[in-house]
N, C-alpha and C positions, 0 to 999 in steps of 0.2 A: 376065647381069644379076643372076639369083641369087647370082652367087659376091660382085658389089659389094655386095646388100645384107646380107649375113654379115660382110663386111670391115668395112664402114663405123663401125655399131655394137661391133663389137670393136677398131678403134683406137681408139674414142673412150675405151671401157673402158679400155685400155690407156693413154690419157692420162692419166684422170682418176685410175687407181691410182700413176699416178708423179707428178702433181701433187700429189695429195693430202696431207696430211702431218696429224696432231693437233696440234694448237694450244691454247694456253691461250684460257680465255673471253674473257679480258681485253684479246687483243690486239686495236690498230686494223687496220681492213682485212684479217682472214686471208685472205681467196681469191687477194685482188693479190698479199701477202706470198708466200704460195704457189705463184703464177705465177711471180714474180724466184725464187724459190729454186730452182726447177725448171728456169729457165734458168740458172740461176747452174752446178747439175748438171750439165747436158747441156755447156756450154761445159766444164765442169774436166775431166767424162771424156771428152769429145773430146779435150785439150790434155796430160793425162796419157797417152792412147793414142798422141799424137805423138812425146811422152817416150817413152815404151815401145820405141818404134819404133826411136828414137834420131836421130830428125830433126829434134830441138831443145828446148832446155828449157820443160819445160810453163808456167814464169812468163813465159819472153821470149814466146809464143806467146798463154798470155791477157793479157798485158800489152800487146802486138803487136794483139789484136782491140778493146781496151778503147780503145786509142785510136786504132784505125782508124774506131772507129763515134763517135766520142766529140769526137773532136779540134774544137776552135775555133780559128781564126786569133786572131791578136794586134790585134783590130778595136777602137778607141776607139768613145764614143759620144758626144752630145752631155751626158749625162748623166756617164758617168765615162769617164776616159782609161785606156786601158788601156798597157801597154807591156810590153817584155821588158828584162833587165837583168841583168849579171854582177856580185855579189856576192862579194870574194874567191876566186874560179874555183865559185863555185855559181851557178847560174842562178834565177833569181826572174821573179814578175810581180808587177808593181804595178798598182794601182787607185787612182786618185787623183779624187776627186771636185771640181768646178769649186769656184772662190772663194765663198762668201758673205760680202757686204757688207765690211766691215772688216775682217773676221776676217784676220790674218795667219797665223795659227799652225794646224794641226789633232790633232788626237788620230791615233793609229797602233795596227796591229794585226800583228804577225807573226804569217802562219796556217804550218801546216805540216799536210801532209795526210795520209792515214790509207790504208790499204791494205795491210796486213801487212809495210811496209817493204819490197814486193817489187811494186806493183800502183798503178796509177792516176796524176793526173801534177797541176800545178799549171792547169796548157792545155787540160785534161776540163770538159764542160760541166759536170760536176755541182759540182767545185769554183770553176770561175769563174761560172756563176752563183751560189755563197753569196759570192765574195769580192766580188761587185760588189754585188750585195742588202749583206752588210755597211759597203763603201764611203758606198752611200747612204743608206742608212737612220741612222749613225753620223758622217755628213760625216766619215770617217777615212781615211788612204792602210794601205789593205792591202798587204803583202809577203806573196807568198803564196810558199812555197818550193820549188826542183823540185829536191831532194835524189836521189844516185843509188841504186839499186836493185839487190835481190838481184833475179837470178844475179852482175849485175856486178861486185856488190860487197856485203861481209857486215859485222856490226858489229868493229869501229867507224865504219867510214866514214858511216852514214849518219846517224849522231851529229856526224860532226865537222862535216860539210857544213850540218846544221843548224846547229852552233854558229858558225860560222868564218860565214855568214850573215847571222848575228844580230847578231852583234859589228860587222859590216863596218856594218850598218844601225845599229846605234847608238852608231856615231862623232859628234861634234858637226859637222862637214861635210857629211856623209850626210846625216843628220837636218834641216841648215841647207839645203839642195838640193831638198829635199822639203817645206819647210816644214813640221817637224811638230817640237810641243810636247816637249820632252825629259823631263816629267814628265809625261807621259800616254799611256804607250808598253805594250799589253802582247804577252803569248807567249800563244800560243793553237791548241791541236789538237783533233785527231779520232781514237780510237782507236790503230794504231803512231804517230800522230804528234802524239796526247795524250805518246803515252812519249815521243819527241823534246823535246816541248816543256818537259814535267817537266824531262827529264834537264839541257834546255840551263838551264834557269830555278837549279836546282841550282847547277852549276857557274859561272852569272855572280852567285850571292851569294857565292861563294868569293873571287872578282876579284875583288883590291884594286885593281887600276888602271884598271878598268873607268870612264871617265867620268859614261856616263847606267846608271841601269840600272832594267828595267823597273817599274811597278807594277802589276801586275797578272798574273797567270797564269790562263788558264780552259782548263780539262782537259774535253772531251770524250768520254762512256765509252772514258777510258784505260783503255791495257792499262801495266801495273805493275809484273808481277811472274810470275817463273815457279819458282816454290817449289812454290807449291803451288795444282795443277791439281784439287783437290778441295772447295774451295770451295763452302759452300751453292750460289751460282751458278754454279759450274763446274757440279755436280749435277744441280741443277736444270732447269740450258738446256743440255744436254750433246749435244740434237738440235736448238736449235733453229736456224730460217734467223736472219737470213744466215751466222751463225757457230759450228759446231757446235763441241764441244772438242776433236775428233780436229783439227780446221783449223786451231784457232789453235794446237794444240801443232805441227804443221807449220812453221807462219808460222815459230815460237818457232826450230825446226832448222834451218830454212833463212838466218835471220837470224843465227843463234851461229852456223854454216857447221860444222851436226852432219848425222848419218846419221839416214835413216827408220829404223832399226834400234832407235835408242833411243827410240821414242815408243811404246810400252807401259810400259817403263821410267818415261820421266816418269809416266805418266797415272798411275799409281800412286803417284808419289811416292816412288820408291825412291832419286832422287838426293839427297832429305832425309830419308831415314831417319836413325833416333836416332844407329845408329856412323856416320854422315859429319860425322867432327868438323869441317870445313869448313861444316856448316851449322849447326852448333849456338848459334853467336852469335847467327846471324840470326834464329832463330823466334822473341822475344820480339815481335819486329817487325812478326810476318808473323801474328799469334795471332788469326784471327778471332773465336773465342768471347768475346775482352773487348772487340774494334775493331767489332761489328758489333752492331746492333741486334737483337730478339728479331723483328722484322716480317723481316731477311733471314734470319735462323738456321735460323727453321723448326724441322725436326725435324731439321735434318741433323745426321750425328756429324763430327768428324773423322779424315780418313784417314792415321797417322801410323803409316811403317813402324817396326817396331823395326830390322830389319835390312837394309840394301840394298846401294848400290855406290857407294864413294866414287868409282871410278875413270871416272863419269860427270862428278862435277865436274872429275876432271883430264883428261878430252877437251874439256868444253865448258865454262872457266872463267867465261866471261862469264854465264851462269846465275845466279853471284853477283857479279854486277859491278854495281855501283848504276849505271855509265853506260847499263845495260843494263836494269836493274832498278831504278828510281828508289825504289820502295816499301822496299829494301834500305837507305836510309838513315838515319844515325841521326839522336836526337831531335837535335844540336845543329846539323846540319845541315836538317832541317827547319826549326826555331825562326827561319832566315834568310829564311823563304821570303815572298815578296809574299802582299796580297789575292788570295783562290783563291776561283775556282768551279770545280763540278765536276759536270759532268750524270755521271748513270746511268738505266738504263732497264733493268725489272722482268726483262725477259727477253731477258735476253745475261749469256754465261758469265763477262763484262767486269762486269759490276754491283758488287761486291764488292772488285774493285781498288778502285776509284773509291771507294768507300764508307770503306776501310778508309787511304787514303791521307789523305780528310779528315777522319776521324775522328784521325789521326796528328798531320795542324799542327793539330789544334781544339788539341789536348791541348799542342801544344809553343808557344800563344798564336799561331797565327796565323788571322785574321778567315776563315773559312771561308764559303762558299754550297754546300750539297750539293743538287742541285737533280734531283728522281728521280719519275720519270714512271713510272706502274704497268701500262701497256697499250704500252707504246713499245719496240722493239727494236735491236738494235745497227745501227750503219748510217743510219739514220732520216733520222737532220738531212740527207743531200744527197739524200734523194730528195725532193725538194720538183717536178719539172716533168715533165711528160706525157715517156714512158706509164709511168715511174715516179714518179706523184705520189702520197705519202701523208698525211694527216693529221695523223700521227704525225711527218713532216718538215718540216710547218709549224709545230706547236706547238712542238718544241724547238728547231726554228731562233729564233720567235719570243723564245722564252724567255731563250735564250741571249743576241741581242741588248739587247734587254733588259734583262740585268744588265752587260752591256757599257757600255751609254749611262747607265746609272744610278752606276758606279762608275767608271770610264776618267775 
């Protein structure tokens, strides 16, 4: 009896020291925040120790838990219909909300969803409840997109599956089957699949033969850019949940299909030191000091090697590949782009992309909404429903719609 009551109080210690983590004052909800991070831990070092093992890749494995506990059936309701559907060999879900009145025609949204390009699916409650919450709040037929995934597969592919997607959905047939408005069509993500939607939105202002093409793009704390992992808010949130910087430069390795070998490398930014004359074009591009405001700058400096390893870009080209790297493109390519929104939240190493891509079309005349939340973290917008409901996932979901139904 003795020995239980020494234990008890020392696992609890033991919890509460790995729950624990310093947060900013600012954030909504730190303790819940801090519960999900802590699970977020436990599942990765479980799922890397399977790795380890070599009994199967740590993604297929938490990607494999994600939607074992996760999974929804493809259930209609009397409110919106749901369905499954083949997309030029991409798989999708639609959200189709009933008639009203007269209306013949409705508004559209292609979502594409976020998980480091390797994680989570379009049939998870977390994004089928925003795509139906968006359906009806919006009377809009959601495409939400179930693009494939690294280990399966590395970039390009899950670029092209977005794009080959999109286009298949806004053929005038498509669109005439779905009833949906051909001029009231936008692209729209969440973090990798804010970069998706950048990248696809990108490439159909190139198309010439493109018949509809969207108006609208809204970028949710996109990830942008991997130049430079030094960012006031790289810095800044370099710990914090959900996405510290060591993860997302992971994400970055596993997606360009690089070695864990090189992510010190990145983090330093040795792949854009001054001699890698393959990136010297690009940093007028990537220049936070004039793209960012003095509320993100802060104190920070910038970390620019003089000297590093070219031969990081000649392993992993796509590093500088604007299909991969949207924020990589130039002004004239910008200048093409639709109406843009663009959420950021105070405390994610993602804030700054976001910041510095709208700050890019302001400049190259395109209508910008930078829309940045100073207590809100990466991830937010889909935890809107028990027992991860936050605050923080109601207001930016709110928001977001919002500027949806005001401009769409």
């Amino acid at each position: 009896m003795r020995a239980a009551w020494l234990l008890v109080p020392a696992l609890a210690a033991l919890s509460a020291y790995y729950v624990y983590l310093p947060l900013p004052g600012a954030v909504s909800d730190p303790w819940k925040l801090m519960l999900l991070d802590a699970t977020f831990r436990a599942v990765q070092q479980t799922c890397h120790l399977i790795h380890y093992l070599r009994l199967s890749h740590h993604l297929i494995v938490l990607n494999y838990l994600i939607c074992t506990f996760d999974k929804l059936k493809s259930v209609s309701s009397e409110d919106v219909k749901i369905t499954d559907a083949v997309f030029d060999g991409v798989e999708v879900r639609v959200f189709e909300p009933p008639a009203k009145g007269d209306e013949s025609l409705k508004r559209s949204v292609v979502y594409i969803h976020g998980g480091g390009w390797a994680l989570a699916s379009a049939r998870t409650s977390l994004y089928n409840n925003l795509c139906r919450i968006m359906a009806e709040s919006l009377n809009a037929v959601v495409v939400s997109v179930e693009y494939r995934l690294v280990p399966e597969v590395c970039f390009p592919e899950q670029y092209h599956d977005a794009l080959r997607a999109t286009k298949h959905f806004l053929q005038p047939d498509v669109l005439a089957e779905y009833s949906v408005d051909p001029s009231r069509i936008a692209i729209s993500g969440d973090s990798a699949g804010g970069n998706l939607a950048a990248a696809v939105c990108q490439q159909l202002s190139k198309d010439e033969d493109l018949p509809v093409r969207p108006k609208l793009q809204a970028l949710i704390y996109p990830v942008l850019q991997a130049f430079d992992f030094n960012t006031p808010s790289y810095q800044q949130n370099m710990n914090m949940p959900v996405l510290p910087r060591y993860v997302m430069i992971n994400y970055w390795i596993d997606y360009i299909n690089g070695n864990y070998d090189l992510a010190h490398e990145l983090l330093v930014n040795n792949h854009t030191a001054l001699n890698v004359g393959r990136a010297l074009s690009f940093r007028a591009r990537l220049n936070w000091t004039s793209l960012l405001p003095p509320s993100f700058k802060k104190n920070y400096e910038p970390v620019v090697q003089s000297t590093g390893s070219e031969a990081i870009v000649e392993r992993l080209p796509a590093l500088l590949d604007v299909r991969a790297v949207p924020l990589l493109a130039d002004d004239a390519r910008c200048a093409r782009r639709s109406r843009t929104y663009v959420l950021t939240c105070e405390n994610d190493v993602l804030r700054d992309d976001g910041a510095m891509y709208a700050a890019r079309l302001e400049r190259a005349g395109v209508p910008v909404t930078l829309d940045h939340f100073h207590d809100c973290f990466h991830g937010c917008m889909i935890f809107t429903v028990w027992p991860t409901d936050f605050s923080a996932g109601v207001k930016t979901r709110n928001s977001y719609i919002k500027w949806l139904d005001e401009n769409l």
